[in-house]
N, C-alpha and C positions, 0 to 999 in steps of 0.2 A: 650877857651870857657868861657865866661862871667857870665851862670849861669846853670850849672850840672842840677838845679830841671826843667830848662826849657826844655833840652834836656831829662832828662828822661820821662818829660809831654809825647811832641813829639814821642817817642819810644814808651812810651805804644798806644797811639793814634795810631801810624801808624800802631801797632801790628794786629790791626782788620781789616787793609781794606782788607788785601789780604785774609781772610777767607770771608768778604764779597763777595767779587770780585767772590772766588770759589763758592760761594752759588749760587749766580746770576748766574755762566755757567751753574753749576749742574739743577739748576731749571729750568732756560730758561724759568723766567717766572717772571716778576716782582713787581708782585703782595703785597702790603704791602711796598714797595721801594715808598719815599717820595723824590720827584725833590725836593720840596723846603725844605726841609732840605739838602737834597746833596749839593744845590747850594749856599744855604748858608755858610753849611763846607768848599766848592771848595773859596767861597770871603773870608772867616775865613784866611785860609790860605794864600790865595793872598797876604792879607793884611801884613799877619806876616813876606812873603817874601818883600815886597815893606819896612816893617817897620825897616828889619835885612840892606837892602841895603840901606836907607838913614841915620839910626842914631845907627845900634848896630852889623856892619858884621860880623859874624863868622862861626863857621861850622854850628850850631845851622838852619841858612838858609837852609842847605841844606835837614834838615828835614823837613820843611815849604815845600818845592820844592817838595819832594817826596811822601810826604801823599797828596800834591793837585795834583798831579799826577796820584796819586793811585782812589783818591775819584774821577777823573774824568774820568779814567778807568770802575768806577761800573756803572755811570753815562751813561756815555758811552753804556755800555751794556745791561742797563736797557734799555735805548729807543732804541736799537736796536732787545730787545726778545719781546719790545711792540708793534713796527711795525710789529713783524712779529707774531705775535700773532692776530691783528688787518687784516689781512691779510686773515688768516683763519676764520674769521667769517663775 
């Protein structure tokens, strides 16, 4: 691994998606959830994987890979409690 401060970045970062993620089920309601900040996080990421695969591969990737995974998991679930929210009125 090329640089420890990066992977710890990464690790606290991905530390909050899954309490996001459980907020969003518990609420079922995604009220205060910003797409365009998510979407932007989700190309954040993208980017740092496309950046680890053309000039700096390490394991470090595969925390790129899992927090855009995670952040497109809340994403995910946010427009799916908004359709369905949208539905009842």
């Amino acid at each position: 691994m090329n640089s420890p401060f990066e992977a710890i970045m990464m690790i606290c970062f991905g530390a909050s998606w899954p309490f996001a993620i459980l907020k969003t089920i518990r609420a079922k309601n995604p009220a205060g959830k910003s797409f365009l900040f998510l979407g932007l996080v989700v190309i954040g990421y993208l980017a740092g994987c496309i950046h680890k695969i053309y000039y700096n591969f390490d394991r470090v990737f595969w925390l790129y890979a899992l927090n855009s995974i995670l952040v497109s998991v809340d994403m995910a679930l946010s427009f799916y409690y908004l359709k369905k929210l949208k539905r009842h009125f």
